[in-house]
C-alpha positions as CSV (number, residue, x, y, z in Angstrom):
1,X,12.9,3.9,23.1
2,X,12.6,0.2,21.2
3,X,15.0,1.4,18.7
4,X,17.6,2.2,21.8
5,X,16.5,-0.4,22.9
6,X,18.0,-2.7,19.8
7,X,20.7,-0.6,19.2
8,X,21.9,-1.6,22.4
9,X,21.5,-5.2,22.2
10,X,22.0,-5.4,18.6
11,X,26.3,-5.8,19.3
12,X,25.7,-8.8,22.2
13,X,23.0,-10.8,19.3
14,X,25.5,-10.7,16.8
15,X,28.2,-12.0,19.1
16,X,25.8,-14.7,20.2
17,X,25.6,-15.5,16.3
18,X,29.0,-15.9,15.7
19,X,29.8,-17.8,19.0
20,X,27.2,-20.2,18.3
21,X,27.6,-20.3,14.3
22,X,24.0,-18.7,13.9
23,X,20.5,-19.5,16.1
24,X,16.6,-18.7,15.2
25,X,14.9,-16.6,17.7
26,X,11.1,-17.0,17.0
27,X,11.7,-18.4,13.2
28,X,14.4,-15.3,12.9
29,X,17.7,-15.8,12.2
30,X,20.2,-13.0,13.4
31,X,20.5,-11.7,9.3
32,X,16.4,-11.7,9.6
33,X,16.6,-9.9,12.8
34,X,19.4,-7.6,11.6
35,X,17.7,-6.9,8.5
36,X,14.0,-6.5,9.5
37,X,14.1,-5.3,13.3
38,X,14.9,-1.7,12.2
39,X,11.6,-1.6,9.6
40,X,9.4,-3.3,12.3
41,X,10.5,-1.0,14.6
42,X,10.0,1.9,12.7
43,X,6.1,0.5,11.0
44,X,5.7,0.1,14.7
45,X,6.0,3.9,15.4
46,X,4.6,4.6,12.3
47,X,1.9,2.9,13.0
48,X,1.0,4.4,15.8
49,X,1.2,7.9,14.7
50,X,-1.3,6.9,11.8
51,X,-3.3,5.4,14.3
52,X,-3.6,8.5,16.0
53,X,-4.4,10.6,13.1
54,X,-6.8,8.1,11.9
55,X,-9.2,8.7,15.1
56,X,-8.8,12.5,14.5
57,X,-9.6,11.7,10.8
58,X,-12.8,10.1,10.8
59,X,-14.7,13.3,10.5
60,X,-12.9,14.1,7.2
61,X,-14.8,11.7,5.3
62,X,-18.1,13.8,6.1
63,X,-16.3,17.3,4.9
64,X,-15.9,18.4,1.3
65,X,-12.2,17.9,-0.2
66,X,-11.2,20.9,-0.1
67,X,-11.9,21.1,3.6
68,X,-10.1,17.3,4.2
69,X,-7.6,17.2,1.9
70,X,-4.3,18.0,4.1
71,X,-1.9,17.7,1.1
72,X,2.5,17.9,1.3
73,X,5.3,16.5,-0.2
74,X,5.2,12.6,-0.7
75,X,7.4,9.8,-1.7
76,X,5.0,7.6,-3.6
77,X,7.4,4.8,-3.5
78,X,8.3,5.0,0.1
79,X,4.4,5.1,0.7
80,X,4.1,1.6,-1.7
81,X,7.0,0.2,0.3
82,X,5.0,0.7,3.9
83,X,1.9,-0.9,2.2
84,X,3.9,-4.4,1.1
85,X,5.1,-4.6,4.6
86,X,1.7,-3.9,6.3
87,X,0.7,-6.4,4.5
88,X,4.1,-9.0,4.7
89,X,2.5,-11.9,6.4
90,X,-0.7,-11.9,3.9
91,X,1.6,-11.9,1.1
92,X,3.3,-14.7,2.4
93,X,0.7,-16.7,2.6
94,X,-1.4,-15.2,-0.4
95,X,1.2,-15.8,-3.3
96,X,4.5,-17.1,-4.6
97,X,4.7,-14.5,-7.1
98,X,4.5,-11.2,-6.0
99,X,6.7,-8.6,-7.2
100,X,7.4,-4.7,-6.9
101,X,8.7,-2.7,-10.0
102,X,9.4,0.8,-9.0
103,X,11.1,3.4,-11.1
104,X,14.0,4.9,-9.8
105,X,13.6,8.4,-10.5
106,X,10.0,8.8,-9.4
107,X,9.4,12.5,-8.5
108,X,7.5,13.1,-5.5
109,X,3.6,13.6,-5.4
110,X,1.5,16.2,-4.2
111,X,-0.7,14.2,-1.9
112,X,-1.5,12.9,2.0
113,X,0.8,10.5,3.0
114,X,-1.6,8.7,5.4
115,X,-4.2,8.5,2.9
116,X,-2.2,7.2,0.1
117,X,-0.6,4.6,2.2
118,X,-4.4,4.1,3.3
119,X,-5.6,3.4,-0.3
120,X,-2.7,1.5,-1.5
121,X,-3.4,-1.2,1.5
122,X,-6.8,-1.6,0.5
123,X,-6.2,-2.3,-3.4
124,X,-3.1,-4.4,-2.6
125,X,-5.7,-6.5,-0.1
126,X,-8.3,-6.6,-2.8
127,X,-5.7,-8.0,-5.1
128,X,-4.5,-10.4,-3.0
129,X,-8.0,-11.7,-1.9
130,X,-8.8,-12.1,-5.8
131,X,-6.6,-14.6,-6.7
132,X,-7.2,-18.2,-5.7
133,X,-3.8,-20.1,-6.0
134,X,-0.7,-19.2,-4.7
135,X,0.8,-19.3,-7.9
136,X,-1.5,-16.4,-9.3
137,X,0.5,-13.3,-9.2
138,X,0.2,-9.8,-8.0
139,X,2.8,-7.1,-8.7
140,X,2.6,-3.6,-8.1
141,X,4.4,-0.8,-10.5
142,X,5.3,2.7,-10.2
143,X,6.3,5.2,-13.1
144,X,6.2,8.5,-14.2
145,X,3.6,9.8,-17.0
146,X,1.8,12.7,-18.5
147,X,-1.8,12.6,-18.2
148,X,-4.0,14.1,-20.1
149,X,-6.3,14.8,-17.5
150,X,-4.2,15.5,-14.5
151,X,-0.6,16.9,-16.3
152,X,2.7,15.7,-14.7
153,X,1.8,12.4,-12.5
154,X,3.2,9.7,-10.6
155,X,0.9,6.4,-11.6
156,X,0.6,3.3,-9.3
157,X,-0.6,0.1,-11.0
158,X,-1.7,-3.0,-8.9
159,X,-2.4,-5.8,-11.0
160,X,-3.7,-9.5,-9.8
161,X,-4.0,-12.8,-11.7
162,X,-7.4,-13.3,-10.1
163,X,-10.8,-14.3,-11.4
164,X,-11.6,-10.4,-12.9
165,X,-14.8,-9.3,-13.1
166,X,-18.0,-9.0,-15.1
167,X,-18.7,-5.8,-16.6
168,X,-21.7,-5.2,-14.3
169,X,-19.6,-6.4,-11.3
170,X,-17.1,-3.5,-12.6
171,X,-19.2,-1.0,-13.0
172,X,-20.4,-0.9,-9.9
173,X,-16.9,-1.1,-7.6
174,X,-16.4,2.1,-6.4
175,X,-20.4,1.9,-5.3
176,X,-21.0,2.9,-1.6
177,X,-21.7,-0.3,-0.1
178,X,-21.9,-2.5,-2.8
179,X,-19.5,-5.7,-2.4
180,X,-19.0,-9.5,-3.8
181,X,-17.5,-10.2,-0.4
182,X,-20.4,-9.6,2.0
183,X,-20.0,-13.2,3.7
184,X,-16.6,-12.7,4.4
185,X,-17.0,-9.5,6.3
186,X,-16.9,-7.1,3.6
187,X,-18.8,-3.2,3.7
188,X,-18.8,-2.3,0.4
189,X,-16.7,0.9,1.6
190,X,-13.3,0.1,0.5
191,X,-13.4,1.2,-2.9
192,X,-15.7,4.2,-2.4
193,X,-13.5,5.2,0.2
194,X,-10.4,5.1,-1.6
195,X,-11.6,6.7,-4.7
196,X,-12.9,9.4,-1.8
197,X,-9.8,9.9,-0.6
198,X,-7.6,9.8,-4.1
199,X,-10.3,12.9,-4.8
200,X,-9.0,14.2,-2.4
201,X,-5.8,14.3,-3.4
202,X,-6.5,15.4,-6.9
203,X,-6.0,11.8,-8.5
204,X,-7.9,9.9,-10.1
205,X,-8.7,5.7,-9.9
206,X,-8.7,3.3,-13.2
207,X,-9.6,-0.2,-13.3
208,X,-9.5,-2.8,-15.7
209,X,-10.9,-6.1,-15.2
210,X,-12.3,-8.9,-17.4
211,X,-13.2,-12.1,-16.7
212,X,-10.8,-14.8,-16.6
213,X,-8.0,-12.0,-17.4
214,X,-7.5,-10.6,-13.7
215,X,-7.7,-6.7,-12.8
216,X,-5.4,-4.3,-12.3
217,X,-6.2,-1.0,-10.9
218,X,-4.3,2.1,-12.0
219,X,-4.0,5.2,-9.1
220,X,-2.7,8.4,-11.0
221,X,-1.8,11.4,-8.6
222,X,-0.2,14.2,-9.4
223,X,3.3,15.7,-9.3
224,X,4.4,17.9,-7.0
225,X,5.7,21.2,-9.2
226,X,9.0,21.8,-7.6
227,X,9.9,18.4,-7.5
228,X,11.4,18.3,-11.3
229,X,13.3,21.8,-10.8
């Protein structure tokens, strides 16, 4: 209904724009508006719906993978793309350098849309609460490769110009409850839960830190068969 709802008014906004030689409608411009109504419109929806399976989800983290694993057809990219905007306004005010390099041909994964998107919001988050300047940078790539381990694979690599970690720190990451953020809220479950739920889909997690040198974190899932032919 809110996209009828713009497509409607959409026509008498841009008039206003040209009678009036452009306005700012809560720090929006009409090219802002034009440009990013339709995508908040459609997270917003979106949203929702993951909302919804969410609260029917929680279970699946008690069940064994092969009982909670709900895999299809996914556009890793499309899923990266959702995460950045999720996370637009702590971007903003995170980092002047963040960047997005995805391939172009990327073939589509075998995996749960939901839980990717899930997963790639958490490591993005982590990334962006490591760094301490906004001129530390965080960019996220995606790319084709042949794994050794998995076969044909889409990788996702998030990479931060934060403090890194100690190799003790490291080692214990993806630990149920352990976290170096426990004054700021933090459970100790993100990690565990995203390497949980990368299981799930048949991936694997791989992160490098050192520190001083930052951390980048490396999600591998794999290809979907028919998506190359």
């Amino acid at each position: 209904m809110l996209k009828e709802i713009w497509s409607g008014i959409e026509p008498a906004v841009e008039r206003l724009s040209l009678e009036e030689g452009g306005f700012s409608l809560g720090g929006f411009d009409y090219d802002d508006l034009r440009r990013d109504v339709p995508d908040m419109l459609n997270d917003l929806y979106m949203g929702a719906q993951d909302i919804k399976k969410i609260v029917e989800g929680l279970k699946d983290y008690a069940r064994a993978p092969s009982e909670s694993a709900s895999l299809a057809v996914v556009d890793a990219n499309e899923a990266i793309r959702y995460a950045a905007r999720l996370l637009k306004h702590t971007i903003a005010v995170s980092t002047d350098r963040f960047s997005m390099t995805l391939s172009e041909n990327l073939p589509k994964v075998k995996a749960d849309r939901l839980k990717l998107t899930q997963v790639l919001v958490n490591v993005l988050e982590n990334a962006l609460q490591a760094i301490s300047s906004r001129s530390d940078g965080v960019s996220v790539v995606s790319e084709p490769i042949d794994d050794l381990e998995l076969g044909r694979s889409v990788a996702i690599r998030i990479a931060d110009e934060g403090a890194g970690m100690d190799p003790d720190v490291l080692a214990s990451v993806c630990s149920p409850f352990f976290t170096t953020k426990r004054d700021r809220g933090g459970s100790g479950l993100g990690m565990s839960v995203a390497l949980g739920l990368v299981q799930d889909m048949r991936g694997t997690i791989d992160i490098q830190s050192e520190r001083g040198a930052g951390t980048a974190v490396t999600i591998r899932i794999p290809v979907w068969l028919g998506a190359e032919g």
